[in-house]
C-alpha positions as CSV (number, residue, x, y, z in Angstrom):
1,X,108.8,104.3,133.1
2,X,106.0,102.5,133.2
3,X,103.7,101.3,130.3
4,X,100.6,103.8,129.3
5,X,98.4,100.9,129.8
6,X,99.7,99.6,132.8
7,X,99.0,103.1,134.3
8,X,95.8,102.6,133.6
9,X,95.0,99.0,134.5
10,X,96.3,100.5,137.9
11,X,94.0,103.4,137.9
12,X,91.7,101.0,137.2
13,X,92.1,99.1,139.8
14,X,92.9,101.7,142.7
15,X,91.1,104.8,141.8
16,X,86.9,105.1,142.9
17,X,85.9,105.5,139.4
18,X,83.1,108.1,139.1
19,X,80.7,107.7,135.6
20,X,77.6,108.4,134.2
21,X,75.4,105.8,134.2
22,X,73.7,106.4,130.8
23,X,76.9,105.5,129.5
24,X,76.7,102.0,131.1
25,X,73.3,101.4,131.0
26,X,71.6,98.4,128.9
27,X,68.4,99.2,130.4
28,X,67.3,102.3,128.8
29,X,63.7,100.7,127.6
30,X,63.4,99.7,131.5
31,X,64.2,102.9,132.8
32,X,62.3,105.1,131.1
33,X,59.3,102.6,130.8
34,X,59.5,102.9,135.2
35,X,59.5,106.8,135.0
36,X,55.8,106.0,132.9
37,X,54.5,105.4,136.3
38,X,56.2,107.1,138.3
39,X,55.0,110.2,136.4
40,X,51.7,109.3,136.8
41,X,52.0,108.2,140.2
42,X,52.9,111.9,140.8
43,X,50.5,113.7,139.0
44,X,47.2,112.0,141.2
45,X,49.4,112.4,144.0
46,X,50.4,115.6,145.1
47,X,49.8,116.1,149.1
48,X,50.3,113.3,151.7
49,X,46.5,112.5,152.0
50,X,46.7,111.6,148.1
51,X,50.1,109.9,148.0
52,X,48.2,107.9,151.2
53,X,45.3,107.4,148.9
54,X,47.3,106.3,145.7
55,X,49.9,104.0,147.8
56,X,46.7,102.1,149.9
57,X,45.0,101.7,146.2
58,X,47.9,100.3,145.4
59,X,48.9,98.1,148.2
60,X,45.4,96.5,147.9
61,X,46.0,95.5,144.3
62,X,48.7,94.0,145.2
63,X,47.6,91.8,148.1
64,X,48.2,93.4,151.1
65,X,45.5,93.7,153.7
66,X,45.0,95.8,156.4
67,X,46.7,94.9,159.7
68,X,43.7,95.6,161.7
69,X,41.6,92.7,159.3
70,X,44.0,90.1,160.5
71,X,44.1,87.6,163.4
72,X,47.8,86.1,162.9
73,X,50.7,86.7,160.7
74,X,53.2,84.0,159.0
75,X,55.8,84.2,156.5
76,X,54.4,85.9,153.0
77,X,52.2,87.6,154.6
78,X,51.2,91.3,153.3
79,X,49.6,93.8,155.7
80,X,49.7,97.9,156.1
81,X,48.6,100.1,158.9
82,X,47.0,104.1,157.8
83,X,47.8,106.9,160.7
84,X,45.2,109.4,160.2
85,X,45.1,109.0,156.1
86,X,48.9,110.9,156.3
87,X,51.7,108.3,157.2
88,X,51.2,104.7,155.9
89,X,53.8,101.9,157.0
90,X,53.1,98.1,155.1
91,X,55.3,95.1,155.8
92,X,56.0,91.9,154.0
93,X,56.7,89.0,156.8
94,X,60.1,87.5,156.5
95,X,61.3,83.9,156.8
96,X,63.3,84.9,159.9
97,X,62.9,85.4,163.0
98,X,61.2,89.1,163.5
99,X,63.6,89.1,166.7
100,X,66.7,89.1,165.0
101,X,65.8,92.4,163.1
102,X,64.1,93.9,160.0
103,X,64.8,95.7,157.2
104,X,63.8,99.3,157.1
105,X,63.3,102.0,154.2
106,X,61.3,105.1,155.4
107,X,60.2,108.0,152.9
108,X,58.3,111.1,153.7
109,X,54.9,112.1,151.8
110,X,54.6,115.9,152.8
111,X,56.3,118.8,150.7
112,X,56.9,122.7,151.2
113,X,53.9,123.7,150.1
114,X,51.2,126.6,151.2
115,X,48.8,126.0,154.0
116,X,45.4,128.2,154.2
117,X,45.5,129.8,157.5
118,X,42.1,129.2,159.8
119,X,40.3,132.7,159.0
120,X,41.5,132.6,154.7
121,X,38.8,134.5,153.4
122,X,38.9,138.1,153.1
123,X,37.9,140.9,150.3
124,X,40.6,143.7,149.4
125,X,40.0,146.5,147.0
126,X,36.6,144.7,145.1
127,X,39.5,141.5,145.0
128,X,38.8,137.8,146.8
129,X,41.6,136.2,148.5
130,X,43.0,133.4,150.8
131,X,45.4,134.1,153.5
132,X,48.4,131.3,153.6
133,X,50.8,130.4,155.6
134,X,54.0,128.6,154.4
135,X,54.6,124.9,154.9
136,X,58.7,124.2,155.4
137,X,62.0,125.9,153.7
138,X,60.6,127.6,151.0
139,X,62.4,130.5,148.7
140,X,59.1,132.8,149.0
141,X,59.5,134.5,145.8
142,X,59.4,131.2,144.1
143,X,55.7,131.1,144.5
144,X,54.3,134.0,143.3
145,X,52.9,134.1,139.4
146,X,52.7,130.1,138.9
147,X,49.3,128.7,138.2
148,X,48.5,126.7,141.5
149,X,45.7,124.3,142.9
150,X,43.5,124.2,145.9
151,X,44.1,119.9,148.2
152,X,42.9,118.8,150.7
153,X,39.5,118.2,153.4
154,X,37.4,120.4,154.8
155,X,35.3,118.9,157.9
156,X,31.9,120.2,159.1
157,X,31.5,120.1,162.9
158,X,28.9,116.9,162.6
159,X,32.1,115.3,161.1
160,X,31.0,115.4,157.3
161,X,34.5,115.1,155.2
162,X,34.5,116.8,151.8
163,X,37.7,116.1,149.4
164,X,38.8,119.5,147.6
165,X,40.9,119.1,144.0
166,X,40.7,122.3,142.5
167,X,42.9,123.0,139.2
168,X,45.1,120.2,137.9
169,X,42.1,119.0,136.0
170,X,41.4,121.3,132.3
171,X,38.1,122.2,132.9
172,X,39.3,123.9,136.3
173,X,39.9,127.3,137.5
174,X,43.6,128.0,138.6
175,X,44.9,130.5,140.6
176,X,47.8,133.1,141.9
177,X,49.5,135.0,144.0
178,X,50.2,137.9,142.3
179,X,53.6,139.9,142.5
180,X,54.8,143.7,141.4
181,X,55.2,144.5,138.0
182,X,59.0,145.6,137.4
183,X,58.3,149.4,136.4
184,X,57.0,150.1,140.2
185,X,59.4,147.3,141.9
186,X,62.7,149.6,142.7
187,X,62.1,149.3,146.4
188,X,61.3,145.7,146.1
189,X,64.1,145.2,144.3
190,X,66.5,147.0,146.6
191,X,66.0,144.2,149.3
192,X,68.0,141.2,149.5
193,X,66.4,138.0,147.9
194,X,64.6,136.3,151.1
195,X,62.9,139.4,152.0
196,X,62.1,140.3,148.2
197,X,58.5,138.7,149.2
198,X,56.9,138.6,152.7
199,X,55.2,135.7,154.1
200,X,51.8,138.2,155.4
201,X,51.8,139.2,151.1
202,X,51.6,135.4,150.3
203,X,47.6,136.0,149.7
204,X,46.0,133.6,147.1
205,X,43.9,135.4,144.3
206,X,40.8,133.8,144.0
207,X,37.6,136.0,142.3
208,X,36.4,139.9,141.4
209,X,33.3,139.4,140.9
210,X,30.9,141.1,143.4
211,X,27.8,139.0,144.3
212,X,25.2,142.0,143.8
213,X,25.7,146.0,143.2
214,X,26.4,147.9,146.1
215,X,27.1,145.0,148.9
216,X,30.0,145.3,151.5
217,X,32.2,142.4,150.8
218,X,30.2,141.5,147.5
219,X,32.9,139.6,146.3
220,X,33.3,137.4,149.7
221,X,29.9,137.0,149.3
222,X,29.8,135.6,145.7
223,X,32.9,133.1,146.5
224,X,31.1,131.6,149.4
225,X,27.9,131.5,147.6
226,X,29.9,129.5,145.1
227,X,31.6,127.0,147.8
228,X,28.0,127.0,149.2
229,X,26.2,125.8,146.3
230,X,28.8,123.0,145.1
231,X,30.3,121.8,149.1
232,X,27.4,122.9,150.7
233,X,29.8,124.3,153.1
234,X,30.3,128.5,155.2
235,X,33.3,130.3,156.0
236,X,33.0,128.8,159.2
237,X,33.7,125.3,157.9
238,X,36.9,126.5,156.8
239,X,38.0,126.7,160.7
240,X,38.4,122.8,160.9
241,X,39.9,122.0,157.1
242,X,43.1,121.4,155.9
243,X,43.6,123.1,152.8
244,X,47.3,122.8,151.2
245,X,48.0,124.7,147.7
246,X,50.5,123.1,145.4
247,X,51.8,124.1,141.9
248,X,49.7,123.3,138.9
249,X,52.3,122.1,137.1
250,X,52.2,118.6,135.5
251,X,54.6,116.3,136.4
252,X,56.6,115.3,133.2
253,X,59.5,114.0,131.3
254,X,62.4,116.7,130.9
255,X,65.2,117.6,127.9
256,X,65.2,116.5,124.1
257,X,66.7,113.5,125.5
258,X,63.4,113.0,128.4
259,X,66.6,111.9,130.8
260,X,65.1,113.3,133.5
261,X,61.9,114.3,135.4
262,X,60.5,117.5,136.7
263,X,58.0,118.2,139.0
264,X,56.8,119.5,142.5
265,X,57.2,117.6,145.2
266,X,60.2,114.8,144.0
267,X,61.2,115.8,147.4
268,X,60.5,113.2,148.8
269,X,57.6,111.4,146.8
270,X,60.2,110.1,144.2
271,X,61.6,107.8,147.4
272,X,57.9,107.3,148.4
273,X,56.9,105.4,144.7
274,X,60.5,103.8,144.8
275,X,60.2,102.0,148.5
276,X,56.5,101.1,147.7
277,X,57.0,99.8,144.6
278,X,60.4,98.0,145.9
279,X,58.1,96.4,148.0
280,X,55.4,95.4,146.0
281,X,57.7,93.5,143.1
282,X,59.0,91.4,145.9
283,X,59.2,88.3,143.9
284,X,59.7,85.7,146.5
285,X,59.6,85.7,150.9
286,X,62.1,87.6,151.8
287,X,64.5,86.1,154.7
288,X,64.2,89.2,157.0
289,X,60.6,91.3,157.5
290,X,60.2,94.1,154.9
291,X,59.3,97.1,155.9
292,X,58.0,100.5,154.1
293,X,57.4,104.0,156.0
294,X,55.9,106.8,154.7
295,X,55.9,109.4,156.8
296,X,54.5,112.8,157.0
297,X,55.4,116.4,158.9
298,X,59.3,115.7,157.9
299,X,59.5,119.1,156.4
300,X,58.5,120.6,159.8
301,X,60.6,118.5,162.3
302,X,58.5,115.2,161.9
303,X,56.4,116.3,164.9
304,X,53.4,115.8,165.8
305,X,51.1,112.1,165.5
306,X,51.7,111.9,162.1
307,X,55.0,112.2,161.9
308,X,57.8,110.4,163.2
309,X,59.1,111.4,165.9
310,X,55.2,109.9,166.8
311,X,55.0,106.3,169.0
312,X,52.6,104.7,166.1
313,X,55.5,103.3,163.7
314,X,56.2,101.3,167.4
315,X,52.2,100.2,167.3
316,X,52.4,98.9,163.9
317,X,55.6,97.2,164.8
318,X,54.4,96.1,168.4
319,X,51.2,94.5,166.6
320,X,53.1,92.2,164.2
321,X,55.1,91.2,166.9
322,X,51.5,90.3,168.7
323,X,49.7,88.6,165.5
324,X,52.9,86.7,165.6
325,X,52.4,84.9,168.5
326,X,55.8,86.1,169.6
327,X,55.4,89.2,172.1
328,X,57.4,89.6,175.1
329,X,57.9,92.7,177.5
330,X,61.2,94.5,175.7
331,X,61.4,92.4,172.6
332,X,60.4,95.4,170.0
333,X,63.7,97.3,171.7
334,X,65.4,94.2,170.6
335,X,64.1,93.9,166.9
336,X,64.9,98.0,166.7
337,X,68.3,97.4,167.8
338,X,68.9,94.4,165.3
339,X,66.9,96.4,162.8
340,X,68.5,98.1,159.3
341,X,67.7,100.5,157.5
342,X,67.3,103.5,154.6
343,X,66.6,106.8,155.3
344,X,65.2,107.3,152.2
345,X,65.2,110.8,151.3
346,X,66.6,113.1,148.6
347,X,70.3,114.6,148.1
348,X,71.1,117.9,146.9
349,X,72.2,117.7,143.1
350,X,75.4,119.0,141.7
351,X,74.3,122.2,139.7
352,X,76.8,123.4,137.4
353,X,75.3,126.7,137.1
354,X,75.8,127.1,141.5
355,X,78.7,125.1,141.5
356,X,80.5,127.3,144.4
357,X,78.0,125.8,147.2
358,X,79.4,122.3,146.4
359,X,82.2,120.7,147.2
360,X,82.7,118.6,144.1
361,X,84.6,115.7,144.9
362,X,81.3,114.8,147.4
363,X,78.8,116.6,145.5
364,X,76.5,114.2,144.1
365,X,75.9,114.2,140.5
366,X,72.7,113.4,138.3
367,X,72.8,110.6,136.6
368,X,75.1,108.5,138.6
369,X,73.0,106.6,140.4
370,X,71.3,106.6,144.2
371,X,72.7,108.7,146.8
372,X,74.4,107.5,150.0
373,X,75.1,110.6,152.9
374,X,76.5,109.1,155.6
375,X,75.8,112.3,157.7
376,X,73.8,115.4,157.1
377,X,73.6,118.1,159.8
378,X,75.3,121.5,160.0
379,X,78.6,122.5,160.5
380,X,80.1,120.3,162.8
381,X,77.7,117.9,161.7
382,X,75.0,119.1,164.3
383,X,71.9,117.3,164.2
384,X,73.2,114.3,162.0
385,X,72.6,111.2,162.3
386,X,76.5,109.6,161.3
387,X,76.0,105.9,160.1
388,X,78.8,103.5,161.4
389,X,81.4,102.5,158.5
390,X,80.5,98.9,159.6
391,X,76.6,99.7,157.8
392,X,78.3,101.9,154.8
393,X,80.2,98.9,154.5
394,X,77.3,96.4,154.5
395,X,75.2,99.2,152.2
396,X,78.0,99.3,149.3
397,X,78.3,95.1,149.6
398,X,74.7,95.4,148.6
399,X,74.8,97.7,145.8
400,X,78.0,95.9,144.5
401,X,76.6,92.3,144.4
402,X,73.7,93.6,142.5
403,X,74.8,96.2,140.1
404,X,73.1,99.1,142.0
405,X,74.8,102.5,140.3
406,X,75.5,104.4,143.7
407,X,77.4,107.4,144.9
408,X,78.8,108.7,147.9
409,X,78.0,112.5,149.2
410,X,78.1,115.4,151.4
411,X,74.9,117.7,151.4
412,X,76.9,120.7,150.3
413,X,80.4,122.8,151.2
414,X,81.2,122.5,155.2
415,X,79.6,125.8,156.8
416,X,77.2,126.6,153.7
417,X,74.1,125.0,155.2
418,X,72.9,121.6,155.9
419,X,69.4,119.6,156.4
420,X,68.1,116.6,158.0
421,X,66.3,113.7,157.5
422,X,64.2,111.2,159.8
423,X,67.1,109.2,159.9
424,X,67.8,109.9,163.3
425,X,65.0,109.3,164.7
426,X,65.0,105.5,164.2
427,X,69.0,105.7,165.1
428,X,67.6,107.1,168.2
429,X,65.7,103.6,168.9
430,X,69.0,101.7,168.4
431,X,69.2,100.8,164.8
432,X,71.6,100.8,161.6
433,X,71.2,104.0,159.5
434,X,71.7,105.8,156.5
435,X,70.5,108.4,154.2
436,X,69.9,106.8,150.9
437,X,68.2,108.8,148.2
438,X,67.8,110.3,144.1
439,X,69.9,113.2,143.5
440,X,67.5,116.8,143.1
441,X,68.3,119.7,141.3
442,X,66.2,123.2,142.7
443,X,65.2,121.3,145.7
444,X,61.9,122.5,147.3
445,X,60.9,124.6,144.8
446,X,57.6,124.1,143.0
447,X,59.4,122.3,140.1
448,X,62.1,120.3,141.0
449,X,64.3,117.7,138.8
450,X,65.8,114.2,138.9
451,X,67.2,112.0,136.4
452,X,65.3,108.9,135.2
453,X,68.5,106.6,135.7
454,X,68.7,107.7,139.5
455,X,65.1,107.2,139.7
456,X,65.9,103.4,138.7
457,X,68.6,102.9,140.0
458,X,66.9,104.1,143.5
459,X,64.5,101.2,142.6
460,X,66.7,98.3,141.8
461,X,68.4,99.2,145.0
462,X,65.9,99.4,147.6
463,X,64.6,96.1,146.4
464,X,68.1,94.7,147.0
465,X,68.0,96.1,150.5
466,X,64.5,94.6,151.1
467,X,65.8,91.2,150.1
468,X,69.3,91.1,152.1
């Protein structure tokens, strides 16, 4: 019989040893001094148009220009394109050459949110509210008695653009959508948990104060006298505006511990601020072009010309290759198909307290570092985009060689459910792909949570990507 220990050195050896990384870490000052800004990187930036605004603030402090302010590109250089103030992609140029490939990590900026329908307005028993309608996979019921804020534009027809921030400062008004008190809920309660709340009831409680005595709509009135006298703006304006409500919530640091992080929207801003600032701490030229996408509309399908499944990631592209001096007809086919890259969007988060949805052994786990899906999908694996075991290969040589904690998962038990990523639409265009992302817990809900070391380790890693 063998010795105890040399059972173990075998173990050792053979078995895929899965850990917690606080329990390896000698980094914990680093970690938590990252989540500092990543917290507050959140916290001005909860819709796309302000994680746009934030990342381009950014970028510019950190040298990058505007790809549409320069003649010709060369190795070093720094430049970013904006798509309609919703998707941003920046590149750093590469040693290389462009036609042998680049290096790809793409996050998405929109979350499941609310959307203000075109005609919001409307008065209801001496009450003021807004009409909504729901912005991706949301549980419905989740929304109802949290404090939320008013994002977003509204844009006259001469094409004046007015900027709306409405209740994440202290001084502001919030709001809600109000829901039935349990003593006259038995009905309600009767129904099954996705109908508990109808979309048409999602209606946004915003005033009760009539304008004057005795007028029809006075409290209609008296709101758009108010929105009047500070935007300078009528109901009718609200036709061409887009106008997203978000939780109120602060973004902060979770547990007696602060290990991890809650807040809306870490789907998928938390793989946003790691790519971009990945990017940014680029120390030296990297030997392949760098490149960052975020993304908007992936919560809806990533339609439309803001999202991905758009042609203007293939203009950004298509103009480096021209301020290169290098464009040919067909060559930004070739650099796609010699291209890499990271999907870079969340995982679903082993929760103890739903354990049954998971299959454990490929559940990933908080606090074990970023996390690799080589497929998502449904069932059979329909709609996934299923990376090659040559790139997982490559992927995991990467992590290895510089320490990157990492874990490999499935998205949930076979036949519960699935999701998707952008992932295959830039497999579509002939390159190397996987999902590589921080582990959630409560995943599109308004207050979602990650852990700090994933956070880092998410990072650490996408930098190591950016540089191989």
């Amino acid at each position: 019989m063998a010795e105890k220990n040399e059972i173990d050195l075998l173990k050792e050896k053979l078995f895929n040893k899965k850990e917690n990384g606080w329990n390896t870490t000698e980094d914990k000052e680093s970690i938590f001094n990252y989540a500092k800004g990543y917290i507050n990187f959140m916290n001005q930036s909860k819709t796309e148009r302000e994680i746009i605004k934030s990342s381009k603030h950014i970028a510019d402090s950190n040298g990058f220009k505007n790809i549409k302010e320069v003649e010709s590109l060369r190795a070093g250089d720094k430049v970013y394109y904006i798509n309609r103030e919703k998707s941003m992609y920046l590149a750093v140029i590469g040693k290389d050459s462009i036609e042998d490939g680049v290096n790809i990590i793409g996050a998405h900026a929109d979350s499941p949110r609310l959307d203000l329908k075109p005609n919001p307005l409307y008065e209801d028993n001496e009450f003021a509210y807004l009409k909504t309608h729901y912005y991706g996979g949301i549980k419905k019921y989740q929304w109802t008695t949290i404090p939320l804020s008013i994002h977003g534009v509204i844009v006259k027809s001469n094409g004046e653009k007015i900027e709306i921030n409405i209740g994440e400062n202290e001084e502001d008004p919030i709001f809600t959508i109000t829901d039935l008190l349990p003593h006259l809920a038995q009905d309600q309660m009767e129904k099954k948990l996705k109908n508990g709340i109808d979309g048409e009831d999602l209606n946004l409680l915003i005033g009760s104060i009539p304008y004057a005595s005795n007028v029809l709509e006075g409290v209609k009135l008296n709101i758009l006298n108010i929105l009047n006298k500070k935007y300078g703006i009528t109901e009718k304006d609200l036709l061409s505006s887009e106008i997203e409500l978000v939780p109120a919530m602060k973004c902060r640091s979770m547990g007696f511990d602060e290990s991890m992080v809650a807040g809306y929207g870490q789907d998928d801003k938390v793989c946003v601020y790691t790519e971009l600032t990945a990017l940014l701490d680029l120390k030296e030229v990297p030997n392949r072009t760098s490149v960052c996408i975020i993304s908007d509309k992936e919560e809806i399908g990533s339609m439309g010309n803001t999202g991905m499944e758009s042609h203007v990631f293939d203009t950004f592209m298509a103009e480096i290759l021209n301020k290169l001096g290098v464009n040919r007809p067909n060559l930004l086919d070739k650099v796609f198909t010699n291209s890499k890259m990271l999907s870079a969007d969340v995982d679903a988060g082993l929760d103890p307290i739903y354990a049954n949805v998971s299959e454990k052994n490929n559940a990933a786990h908080l606090g074990r570092g970023i996390g690799l899906n080589k497929y998502t999908g449904a069932r059979g694996k329909s709609g996934a985009s299923d990376a090659n075991a040559e790139f997982v290969a490559e992927v995991r040589n990467i992590f290895e060689k510089n320490n990157i904690k990492y874990q490999i998962s499935e998205l949930g038990k076979v036949d519960v459910g699935g999701g998707g990523t952008i992932a295959y639409i830039l497999a579509n265009k002939g390159m190397d792909v996987i999902d590589c992302g921080v582990p959630v817990l409560s995943m599109h809900s308004p207050y979602e949570v990650t852990s700090k070391f994933d956070i880092y380790e998410a990072y650490k890693g996408y930098m190591a990507f950016y540089k191989n």
